[in-house]
C-alpha positions in Angstrom: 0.0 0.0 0.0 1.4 3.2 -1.2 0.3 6.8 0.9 0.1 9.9 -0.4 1.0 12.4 1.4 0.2 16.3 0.5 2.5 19.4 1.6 1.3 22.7 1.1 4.4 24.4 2.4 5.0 26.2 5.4 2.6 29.2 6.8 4.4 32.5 8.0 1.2 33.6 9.3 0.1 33.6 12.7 -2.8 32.4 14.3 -4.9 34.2 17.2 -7.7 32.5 19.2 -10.7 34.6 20.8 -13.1 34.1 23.0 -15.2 37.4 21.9 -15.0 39.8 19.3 -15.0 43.3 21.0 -14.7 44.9 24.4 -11.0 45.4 24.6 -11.2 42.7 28.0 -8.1 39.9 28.2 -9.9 37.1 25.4 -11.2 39.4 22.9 -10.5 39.5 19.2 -9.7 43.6 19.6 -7.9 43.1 22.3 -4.5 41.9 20.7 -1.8 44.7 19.8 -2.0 45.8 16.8 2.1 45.7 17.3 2.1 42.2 17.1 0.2 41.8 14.1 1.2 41.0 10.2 -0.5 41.0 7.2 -2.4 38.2 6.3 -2.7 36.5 9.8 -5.2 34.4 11.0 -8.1 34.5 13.8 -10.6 31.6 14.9 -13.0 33.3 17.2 -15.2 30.8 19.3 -18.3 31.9 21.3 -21.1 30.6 22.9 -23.1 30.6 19.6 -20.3 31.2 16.4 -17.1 30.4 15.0 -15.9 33.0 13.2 -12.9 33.0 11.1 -10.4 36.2 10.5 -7.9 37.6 8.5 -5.8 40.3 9.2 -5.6 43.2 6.4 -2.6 45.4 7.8 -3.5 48.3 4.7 -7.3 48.5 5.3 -8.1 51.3 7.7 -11.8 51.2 7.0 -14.3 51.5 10.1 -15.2 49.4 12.6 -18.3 47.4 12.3 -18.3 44.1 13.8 -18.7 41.0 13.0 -17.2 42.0 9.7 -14.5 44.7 10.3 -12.5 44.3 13.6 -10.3 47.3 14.7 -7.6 46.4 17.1 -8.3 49.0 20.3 -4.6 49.7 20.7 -1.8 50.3 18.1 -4.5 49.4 15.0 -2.9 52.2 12.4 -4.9 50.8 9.7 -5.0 46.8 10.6 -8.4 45.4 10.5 -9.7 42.0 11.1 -11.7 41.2 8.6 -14.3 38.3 8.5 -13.9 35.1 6.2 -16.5 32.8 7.1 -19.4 32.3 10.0 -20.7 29.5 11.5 -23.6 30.0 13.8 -25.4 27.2 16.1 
């Protein structure tokens, strides 16, 4: 028996759980430093009723309007969140 096995490379990007999306409290998606964030990386935000799936735009600067647009509440310049996909229960 023969496997195949499939590599898709190696992902620079980071990856940033959540427990909510906004409130700027320790767990929340707006939370994290905008300082620590590149372009193109990743967010899986799990509440009591969604999964929501992020990727960070670091040249957006559009407005905040959540779910779809998250801001980062401290060093954001013009990072945003934005939304990729939501699951709902």
């Amino acid at each position: 028996m023969t496997l195949l096995t499939v590599h898709h490379g190696f992902d620079p990007h980071s990856w940033y759980p959540a427990s909510g999306l906004t409130g700027g409290t320790p767990g929340t998606l707006d939370s994290i430093d905008g300082n620590l964030l590149n372009d193109g990386d990743r967010s899986i935000v799990i509440t009591d009723s969604s999964v929501y799936f992020y990727i960070l735009n670091a040249s957006s600067g559009t407005s905040e309007s959540s779910p779809d647009t998250i801001s980062p509440d401290t060093n954001a310049g013009d990072k945003r969140w934005e939304l990729v996909q939501m699951i709902s229960s």
